[in-house]
C-alpha positions in Angstrom: 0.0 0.0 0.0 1.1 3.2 -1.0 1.8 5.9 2.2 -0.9 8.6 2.1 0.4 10.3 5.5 2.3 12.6 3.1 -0.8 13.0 0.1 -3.3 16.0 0.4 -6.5 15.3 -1.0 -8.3 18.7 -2.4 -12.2 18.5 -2.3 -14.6 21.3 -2.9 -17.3 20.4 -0.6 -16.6 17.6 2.6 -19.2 15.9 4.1 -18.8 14.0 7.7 -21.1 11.4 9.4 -22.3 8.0 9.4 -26.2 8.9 9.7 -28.6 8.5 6.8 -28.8 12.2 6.7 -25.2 12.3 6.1 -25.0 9.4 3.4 -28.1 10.3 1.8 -27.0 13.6 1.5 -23.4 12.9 -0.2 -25.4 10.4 -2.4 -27.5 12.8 -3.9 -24.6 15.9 -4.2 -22.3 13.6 -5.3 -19.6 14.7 -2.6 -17.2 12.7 -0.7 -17.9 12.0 2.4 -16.0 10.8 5.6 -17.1 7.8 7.6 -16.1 9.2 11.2 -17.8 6.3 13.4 -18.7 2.5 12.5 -22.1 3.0 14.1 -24.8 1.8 11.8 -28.8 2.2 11.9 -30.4 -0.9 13.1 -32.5 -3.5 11.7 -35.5 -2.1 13.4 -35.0 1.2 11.8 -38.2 1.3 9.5 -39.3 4.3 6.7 -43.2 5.2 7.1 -45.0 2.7 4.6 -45.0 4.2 1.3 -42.1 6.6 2.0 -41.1 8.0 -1.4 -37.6 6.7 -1.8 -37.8 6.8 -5.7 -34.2 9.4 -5.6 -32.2 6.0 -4.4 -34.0 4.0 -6.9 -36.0 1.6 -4.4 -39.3 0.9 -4.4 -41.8 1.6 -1.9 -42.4 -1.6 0.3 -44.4 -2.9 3.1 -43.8 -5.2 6.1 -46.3 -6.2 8.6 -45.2 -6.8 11.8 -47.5 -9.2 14.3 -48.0 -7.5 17.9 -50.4 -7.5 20.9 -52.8 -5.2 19.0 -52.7 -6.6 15.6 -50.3 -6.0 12.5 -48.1 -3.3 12.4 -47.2 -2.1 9.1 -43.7 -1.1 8.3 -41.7 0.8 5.0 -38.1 -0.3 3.9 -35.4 -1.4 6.2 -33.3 2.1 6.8 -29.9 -0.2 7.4 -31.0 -1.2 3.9 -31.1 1.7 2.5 -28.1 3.2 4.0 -25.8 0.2 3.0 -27.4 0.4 -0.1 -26.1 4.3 -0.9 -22.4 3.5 0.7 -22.0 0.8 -1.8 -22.3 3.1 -4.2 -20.8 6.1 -2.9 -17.9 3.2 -2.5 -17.6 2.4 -5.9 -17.6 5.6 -7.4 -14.5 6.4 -5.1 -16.6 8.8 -3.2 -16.1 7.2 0.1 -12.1 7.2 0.3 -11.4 5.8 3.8 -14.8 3.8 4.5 -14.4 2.2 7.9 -10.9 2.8 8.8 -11.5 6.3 10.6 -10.2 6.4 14.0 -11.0 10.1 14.7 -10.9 12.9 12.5 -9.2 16.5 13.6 -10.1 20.0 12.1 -7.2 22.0 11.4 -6.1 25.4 10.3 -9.3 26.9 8.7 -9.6 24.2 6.1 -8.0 20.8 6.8 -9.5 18.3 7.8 -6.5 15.4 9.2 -7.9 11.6 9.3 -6.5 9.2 11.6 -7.0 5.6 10.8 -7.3 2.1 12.7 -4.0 1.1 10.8 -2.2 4.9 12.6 -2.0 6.5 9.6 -2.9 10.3 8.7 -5.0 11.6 5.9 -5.5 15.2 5.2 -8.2 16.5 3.2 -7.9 20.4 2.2 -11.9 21.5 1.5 -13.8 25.1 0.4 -16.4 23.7 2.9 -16.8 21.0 5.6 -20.7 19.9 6.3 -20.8 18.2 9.5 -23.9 15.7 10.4 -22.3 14.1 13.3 -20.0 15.0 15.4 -18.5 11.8 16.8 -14.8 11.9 16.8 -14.3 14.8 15.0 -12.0 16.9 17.3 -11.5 20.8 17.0 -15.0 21.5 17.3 -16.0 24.1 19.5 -18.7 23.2 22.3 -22.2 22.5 21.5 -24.7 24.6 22.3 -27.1 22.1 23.6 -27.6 18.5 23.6 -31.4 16.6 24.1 -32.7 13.7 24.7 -31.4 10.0 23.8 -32.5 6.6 22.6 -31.4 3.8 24.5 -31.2 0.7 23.2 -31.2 -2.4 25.2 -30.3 -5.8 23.7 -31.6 -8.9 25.6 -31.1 -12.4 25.4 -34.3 -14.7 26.0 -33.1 -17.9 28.4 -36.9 -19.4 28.1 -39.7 -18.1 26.3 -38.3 -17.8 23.1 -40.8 -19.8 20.9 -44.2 -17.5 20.6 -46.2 -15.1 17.5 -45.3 -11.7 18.2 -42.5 -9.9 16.2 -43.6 -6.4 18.2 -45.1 -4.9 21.4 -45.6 -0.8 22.0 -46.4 1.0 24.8 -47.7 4.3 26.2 -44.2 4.9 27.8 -41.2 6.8 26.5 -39.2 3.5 28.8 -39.5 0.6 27.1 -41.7 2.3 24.4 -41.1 -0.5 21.5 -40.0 -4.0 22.3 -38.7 -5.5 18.9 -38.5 -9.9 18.9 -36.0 -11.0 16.6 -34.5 -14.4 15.3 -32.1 -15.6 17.5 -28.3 -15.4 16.1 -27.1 -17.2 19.3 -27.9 -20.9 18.5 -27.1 -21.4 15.3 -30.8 -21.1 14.4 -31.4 -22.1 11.2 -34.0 -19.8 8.7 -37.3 -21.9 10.0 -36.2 -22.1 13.7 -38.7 -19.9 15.6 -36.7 -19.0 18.5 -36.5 -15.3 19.5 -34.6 -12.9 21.7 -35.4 -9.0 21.9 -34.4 -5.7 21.9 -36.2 -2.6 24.1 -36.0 0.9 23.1 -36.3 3.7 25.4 -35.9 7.3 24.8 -34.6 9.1 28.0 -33.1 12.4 28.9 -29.7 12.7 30.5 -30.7 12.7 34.4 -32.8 9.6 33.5 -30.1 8.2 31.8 -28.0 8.2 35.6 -30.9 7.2 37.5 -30.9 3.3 38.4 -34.6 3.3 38.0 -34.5 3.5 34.7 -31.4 1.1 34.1 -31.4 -2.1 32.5 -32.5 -4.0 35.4 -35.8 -2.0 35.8 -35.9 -2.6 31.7 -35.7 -6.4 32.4 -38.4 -6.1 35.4 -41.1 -4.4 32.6 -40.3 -6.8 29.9 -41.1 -9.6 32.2 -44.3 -8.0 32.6 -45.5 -7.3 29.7 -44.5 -10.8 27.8 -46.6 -12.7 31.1 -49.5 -10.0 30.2 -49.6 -11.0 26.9 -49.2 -14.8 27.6 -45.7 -15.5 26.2 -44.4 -18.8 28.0 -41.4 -20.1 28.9 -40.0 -23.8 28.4 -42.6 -26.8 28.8 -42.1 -28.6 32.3 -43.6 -31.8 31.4 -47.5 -32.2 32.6 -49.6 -30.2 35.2 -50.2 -32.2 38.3 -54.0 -31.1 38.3 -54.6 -31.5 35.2 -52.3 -34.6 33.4 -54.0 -33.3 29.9 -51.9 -30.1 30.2 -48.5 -28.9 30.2 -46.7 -26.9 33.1 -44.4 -24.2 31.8 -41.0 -22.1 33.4 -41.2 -18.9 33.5 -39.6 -16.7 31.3 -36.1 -15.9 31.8 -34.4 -13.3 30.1 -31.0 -12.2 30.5 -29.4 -8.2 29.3 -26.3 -8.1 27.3 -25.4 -5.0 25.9 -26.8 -1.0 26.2 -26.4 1.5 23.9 -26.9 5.2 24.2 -27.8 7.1 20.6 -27.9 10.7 20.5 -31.7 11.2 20.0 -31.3 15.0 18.5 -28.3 15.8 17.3 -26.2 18.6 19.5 -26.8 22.2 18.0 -23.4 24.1 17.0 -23.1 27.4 15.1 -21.8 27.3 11.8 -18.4 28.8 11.7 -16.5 30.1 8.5 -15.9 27.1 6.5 -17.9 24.4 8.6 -21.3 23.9 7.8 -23.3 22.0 11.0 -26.7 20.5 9.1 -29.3 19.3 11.7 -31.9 18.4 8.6 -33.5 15.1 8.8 -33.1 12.8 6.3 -36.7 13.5 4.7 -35.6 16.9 4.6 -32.2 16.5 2.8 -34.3 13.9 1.0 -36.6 16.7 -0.7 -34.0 19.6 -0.9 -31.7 17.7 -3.0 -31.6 17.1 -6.4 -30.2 14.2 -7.9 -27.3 14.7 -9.8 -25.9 13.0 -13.1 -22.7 11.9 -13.0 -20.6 8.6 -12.7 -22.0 7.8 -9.0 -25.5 7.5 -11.0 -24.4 5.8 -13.3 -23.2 3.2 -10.9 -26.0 3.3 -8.8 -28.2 2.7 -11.8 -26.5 0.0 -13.0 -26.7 -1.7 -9.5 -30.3 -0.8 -9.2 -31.2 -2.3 -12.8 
């Protein structure tokens, strides 16, 4: 491999994040764009049915999800979509360092130095930087206010596994969606039925710090709402007052992993050459126009 430490790549227009805002935006502009954390959307990350997508060439599509108070119905995966736009953005050379960003540093009034997993430094000299996210991306000044989060909570089912429902909601913002997935644990094969779940909460940051609202108190609910809604855990051979029936464990479920996502983003001020854009991706979505070029091209040809 060639040593970059030393190359200065020139760029009109920079664009840094790893939202869909960010990708969808260097997708339509055609502008490079810098990967600054490995942070994806995940797979219960859903468009509105019918969401007009026809600017990245997909279809609209519906999914229908079975829960406590029905069918749910659900548009296009948004991991989907993304992974779908960096492929392309990849191929037309418009994602140069892809997931090899370590942190990224602003310098001087229009540098932008890359540090990589692999220690090596890549400078990018730009007319303008637009920023969708800030993680690791050093210089900045301090926001000017931050909001509230999305907490994620991924939980491994120990008995109970085996039951209909792909979804529950509730009326809270803790534990507001429960989402039951395949489980990837066991080797389960495509028409193996066992499940484990994931909770998402949104919180602010003093809830965040608050042990009622930690991932025990998480566990405690979910308990309570799969026994509300008749989930069951293991068999236990027969009932002993009624031979004809089966006895059941409870359910067990076990938490793994937390993570915390930046509900809104923080709010900077722009300053010279740095852009901050706060749009959503339906917003960058309909201010954009496509553009022709060799990235559509690509993309076309991928999408035929």
């Amino acid at each position: 491999m060639s040593d970059l430490s030393h190359h200065l790549y020139e760029v009109d227009e920079l664009v840094v994040g790893n939202s869909l805002e960010a990708v969808s935006y260097a997708f339509l502009n055609h502008k490079t764009l810098v990967l600054n954390d490995l942070h994806k959307l995940n797979f219960f990350d859903f468009f509105e049915p019918q969401t007009d997508l026809q600017k990245y060439r997909i279809e609209p599509e519906e999914y229908k999800l079975r829960t406590h108070k029905g069918t749910k119905l659900v548009g296009p995966s948004k991991l989907e979509v993304w992974e779908h736009l960096i492929f392309s953005l990849s191929l037309a050379g418009l994602l140069p360092v892809h997931d090899l960003v370590s942190y990224t540093r602003i310098e001087d009034e229009n540098i932008l130095k890359i540090s990589t997993k692999n220690s090596r430094m890549i400078k990018f000299k730009f007319n303008k930087l637009r920023v969708f996210d800030d993680e690791n991306v050093r210089g900045l000044s301090s926001p000017l206010q931050y909001d509230k989060y999305k907490v994620v909570d991924w939980i491994n089912v120990r008995s109970g596994m085996k039951h209909e429902y792909d979804y529950f909601e509730t009326e809270d913002d803790f534990v507001k969606e429960i989402y039951f997935y395949p489980s990837k644990r066991l080797g389960a094969g495509e028409n193996d039925k066992r499940k484990d779940l994931v909770s998402i909460s949104y919180l602010n940051k003093e809830q965040l710090e608050d042990f009622n609202y930690s991932d025990t108190y998480v566990k405690f609910k979910i308990l309570s709402l799969m026994k509300q809604y008749g989930i069951k855990g293991a068999r236990n051979g027969k009932r002993h007052d009624d031979p004809n029936k089966y006895a059941y464990y409870s359910v067990k479920i076990e938490p793994v992993r937390r993570e915390v996502i930046k509900l809104t983003k923080p709010t900077y001020e722009d300053e010279g050459l740095l852009v901050f854009d706060n749009r959503d991706e339906r917003k960058v979505y309909f201010q954009s126009s496509r553009q022709n070029g060799y990235l559509n091209k690509v993309h076309n040809s991928l999408s035929a």
